[in-house]
N, C-alpha and C positions, 0 to 999 in steps of 0.2 A: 151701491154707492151713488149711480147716478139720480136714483130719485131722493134720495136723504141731499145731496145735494141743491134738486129741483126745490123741495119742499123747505131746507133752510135758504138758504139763497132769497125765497120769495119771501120767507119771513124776516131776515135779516134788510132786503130792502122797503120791506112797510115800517119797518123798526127808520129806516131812512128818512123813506118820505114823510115820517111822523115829525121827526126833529126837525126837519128842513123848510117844514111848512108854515111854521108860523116867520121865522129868518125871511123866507121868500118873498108870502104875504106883505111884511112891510116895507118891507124893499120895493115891490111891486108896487106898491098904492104910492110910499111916502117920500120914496129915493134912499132913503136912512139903513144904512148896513146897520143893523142894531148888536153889538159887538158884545152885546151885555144879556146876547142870546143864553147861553150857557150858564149863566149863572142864575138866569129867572129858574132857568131846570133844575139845580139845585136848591136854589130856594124853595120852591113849590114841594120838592120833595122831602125835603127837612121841615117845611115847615105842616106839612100830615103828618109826619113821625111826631113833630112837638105836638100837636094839637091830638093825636090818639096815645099817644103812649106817655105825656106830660101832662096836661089834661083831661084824658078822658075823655072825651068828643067822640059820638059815632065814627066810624070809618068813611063813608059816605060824605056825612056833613063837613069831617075834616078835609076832606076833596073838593068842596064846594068851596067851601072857606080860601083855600088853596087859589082855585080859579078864582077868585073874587079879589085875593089880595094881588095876586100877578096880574091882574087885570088893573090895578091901582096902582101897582106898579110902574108897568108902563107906560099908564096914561101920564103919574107924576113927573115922569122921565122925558117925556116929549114937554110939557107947560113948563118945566122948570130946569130942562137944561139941552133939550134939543133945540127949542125954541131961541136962546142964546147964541147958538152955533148952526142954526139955520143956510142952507144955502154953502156951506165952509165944509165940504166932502172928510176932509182931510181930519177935519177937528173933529166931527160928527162921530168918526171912527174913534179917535183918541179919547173923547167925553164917554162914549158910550164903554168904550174896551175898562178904562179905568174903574168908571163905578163898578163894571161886572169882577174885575179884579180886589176890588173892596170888598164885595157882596163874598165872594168864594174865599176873600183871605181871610175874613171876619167868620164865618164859617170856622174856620181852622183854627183860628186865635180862643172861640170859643169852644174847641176840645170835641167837635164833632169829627170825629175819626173815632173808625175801628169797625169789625163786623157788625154790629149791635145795631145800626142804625140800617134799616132793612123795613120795606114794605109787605102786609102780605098780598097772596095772589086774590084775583074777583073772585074765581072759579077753580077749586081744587081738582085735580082728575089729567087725565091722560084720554089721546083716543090713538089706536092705532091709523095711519096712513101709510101703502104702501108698503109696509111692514115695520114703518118707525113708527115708536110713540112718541107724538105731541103733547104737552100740556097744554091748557084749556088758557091759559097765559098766551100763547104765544100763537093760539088762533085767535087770540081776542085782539091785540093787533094788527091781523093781517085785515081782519074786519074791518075795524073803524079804518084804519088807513084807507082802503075802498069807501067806506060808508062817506070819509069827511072830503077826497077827491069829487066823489057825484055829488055833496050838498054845495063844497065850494062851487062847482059848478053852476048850480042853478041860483044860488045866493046872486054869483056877480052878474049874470047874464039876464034874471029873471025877479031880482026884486031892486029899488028904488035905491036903497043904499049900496047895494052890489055893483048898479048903474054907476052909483055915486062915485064909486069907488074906481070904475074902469075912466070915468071922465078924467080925474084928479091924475091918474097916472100919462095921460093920452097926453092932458095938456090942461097944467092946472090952473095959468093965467084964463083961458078960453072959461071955463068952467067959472071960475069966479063970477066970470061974466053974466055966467048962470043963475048967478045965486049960490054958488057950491063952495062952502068954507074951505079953502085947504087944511088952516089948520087945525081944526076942527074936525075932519078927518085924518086927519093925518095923528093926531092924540088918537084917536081912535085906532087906526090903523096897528099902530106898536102896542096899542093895548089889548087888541086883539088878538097880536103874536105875540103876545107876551101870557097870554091866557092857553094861546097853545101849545107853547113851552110849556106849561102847568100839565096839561092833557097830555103831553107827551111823556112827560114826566110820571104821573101817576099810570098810567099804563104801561111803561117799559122799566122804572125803577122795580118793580116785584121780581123781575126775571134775576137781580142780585141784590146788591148792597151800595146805599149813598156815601158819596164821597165825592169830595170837590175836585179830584180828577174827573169824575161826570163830566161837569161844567166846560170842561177842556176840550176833552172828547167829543161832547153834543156839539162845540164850536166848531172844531176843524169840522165833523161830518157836514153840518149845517152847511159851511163855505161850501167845501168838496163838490155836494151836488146840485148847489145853488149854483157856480162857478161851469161845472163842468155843464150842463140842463140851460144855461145862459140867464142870470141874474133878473130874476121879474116876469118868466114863463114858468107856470104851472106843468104846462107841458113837458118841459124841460125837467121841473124835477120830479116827476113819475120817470120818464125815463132813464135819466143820470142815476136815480134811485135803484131803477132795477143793474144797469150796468156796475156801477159802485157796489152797487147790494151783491151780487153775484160773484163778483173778483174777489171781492173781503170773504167771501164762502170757499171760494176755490184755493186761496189762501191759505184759511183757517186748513181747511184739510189736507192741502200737500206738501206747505211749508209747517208755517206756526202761528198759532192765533194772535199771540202779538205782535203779528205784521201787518194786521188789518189796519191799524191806523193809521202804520204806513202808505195803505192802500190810497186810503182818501190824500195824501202831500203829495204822493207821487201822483195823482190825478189832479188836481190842483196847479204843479209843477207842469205839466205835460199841457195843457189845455190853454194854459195861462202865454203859453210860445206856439201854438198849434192855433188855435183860435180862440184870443180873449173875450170873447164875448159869449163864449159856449154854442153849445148844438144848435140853442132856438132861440138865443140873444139877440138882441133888436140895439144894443149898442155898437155906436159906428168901432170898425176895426180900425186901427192904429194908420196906415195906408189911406184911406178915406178920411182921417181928417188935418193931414198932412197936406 
C-alpha cells in the first residue's frame, strides 16, 4: 500500500504541477489570474478529438494544431479584452472567468457530452514498479512535468526572453525603461499559458474522457496550488503540487475518490486564513499593508 501510494501520489502531483503551470506562468510574468484557464484545457482537448476523429488529421498534427490555436487563443484574449481591463484585478478575473464560462457552455450547447469523446494514449503498455503496474501514460507525465520544470528553469534564467520575462514581473515600469514592451510580453505570456493548458491537456486527457467538468476541475486545482505554493513562485508550485498531489492520494485510498476535489477548496480555504500569500509568496500579507 505504501509504495502504490509513493508511486501514485507522485503521479497524481506531476498531473498538478502540469495544470498549474501555465495558471502560474501568467500570473507570474503578467499579474492576470487568467480564469479562463480551464476552459483553454478543454478546448484544446475537444478540439484534437474534432480534428482526429472529424477530420481526419494525424494524431500528432491534430496536437500541434491544438497548441497553435490555444496559443492564439490567448494571445487574442490579452489584445482584445485584457488589454480593456488592464490594471482592474477585479474585472480581469470577471472578463477572463466569463469568456472561460462561454468557451465550456458552448461546449455543452454543442452536444459534446458523453464517453465517446476520449483521447488515445502516446504509448500502450504497462511496466511493473514495486509490484504495481503503471501505464506507459501515466509515466509519460511524470516526465515532462520534470522535463518542462528544468527547461522553464533555464528558459527564465538563461535566455533573453526568460530574462525578459523575470524583468516585467520585478518591475515593469523599470523595464519599459529598458526597452521592454509589457504588453507585448504580457500577450505573450497568456499565450504561452494558454499553450500549456493545450500540453496539459493532450497529455493528461488519455488517462479518461473530455468533458466540460475538466474545465472546472483543471481550475480549482490550478488555484489550489497556485494559492497554496504562493501565486508567481515556481517553487511554490512544484511544492504545493506535491503536498496537494499527495493528500488527494491519501484521500482517494482511505476515504473516496470524489473527495479529492474537495482536497484542493479545503486547501484553498485553509491557506487563504493561515497565510494568503502561500508558502513562497512575495505578496504583502494583509497586517503589512494595513
Amino acid at each position: 500500500m505504501f509504495a502504490a501510494i509513493l508511486i501514485y501520489g507522485f503521479i497524481n502531483s506531476s498531473i498538478l504541477a502540469l495544470v498549474a503551470m501555465g495558471f502560474n506562468l501568467t500570473f507570474g510574468i503578467s499579474g492576470v489570474a487568467n480564469f479562463a484557464y480551464g476552459a483553454i484545457y478543454i478546448f484544446a482537448g475537444f478540439l484534437v478529438w474534432i480534428f482526429l476523429n472529424t477530420l481526419g488529421v494525424n494524431y500528432f498534427l491534430s496536437i500541434i494544431l491544438a497548441f497553435i490555436s490555444s496559443y492564439l487563443l490567448g494571445y487574442l484574449m490579452y489584445r482584445f479584452i485584457i488589454l480593456r481591463v488592464r490594471g482592474l484585478p477585479l474585472s480581469e478575473v470577471m472578463a477572463t472567468f466569463g469568456l472561460g464560462l462561454a468557451i465550456m457552455e458552448l461546449f455543452r450547447y454543442l452536444d459534446f457530452v458523453g464517453v465517446k469523446y476520449s483521447l488515445p494514449v502516446f504509448i500502450d503498455g504497462s511496466v511493473s514498479i514495486g509490484g504495481h503496474f503503471i501505464d506507459y501514460q501515466r509515466l509519460l507525465i511524470g516526465v515532462v512535468a520534470v522535463a518542462l520544470t528544468v527547461i522553464f528553469y533555464f528558459f527564465t534564467h538563461y535566455t533573453k526572453m526568460g530574462l525578459a520575462f523575470r524583468a516585467i514581473a520585478q518591475d515593469d515600469e523599470t523595464a519599459l525603461t529598458l526597452g521592454i514592451d509589457p504588453d507585448r510580453i504580457g500577450a505573450f505570456s497568456l499565450a504561452l499559458g494558454s499553450s500549456l493548458a493545450a500540453l496539459a491537456a493532450v497529455i493528461i486527457l488519455p488517462l479518461g474522457t473530455i468533458s466540460v467538468e475538466n474545465g472546472y476541475e483543471v481550475l480549482i486545482n490550478a488555484l489550489a496550488v497556485c494559492i497554496v505554493g504562493g501565486l508567481g513562485s515556481t517553487v511554490g508550485v512544484i511544492v504545493a503540487s506535491i503536498l496537494v498531489g499527495y493528500s488527494q492520494t491519501l484521500t482517494a485510498n482511505y476515504i473516496e475518490p470524489h473527495w479529492m476535489i474537495l482536497v484542493s477548496l479545503a486547501a484553498i480555504a485553509v491557506v487563504l486564513v493561515v497565510k494568503p500569500s502561500g508558502i513562497f509568496g512575495k505578496q504583502k500579507e494583509l497586517e503589512e499593508r494595513v
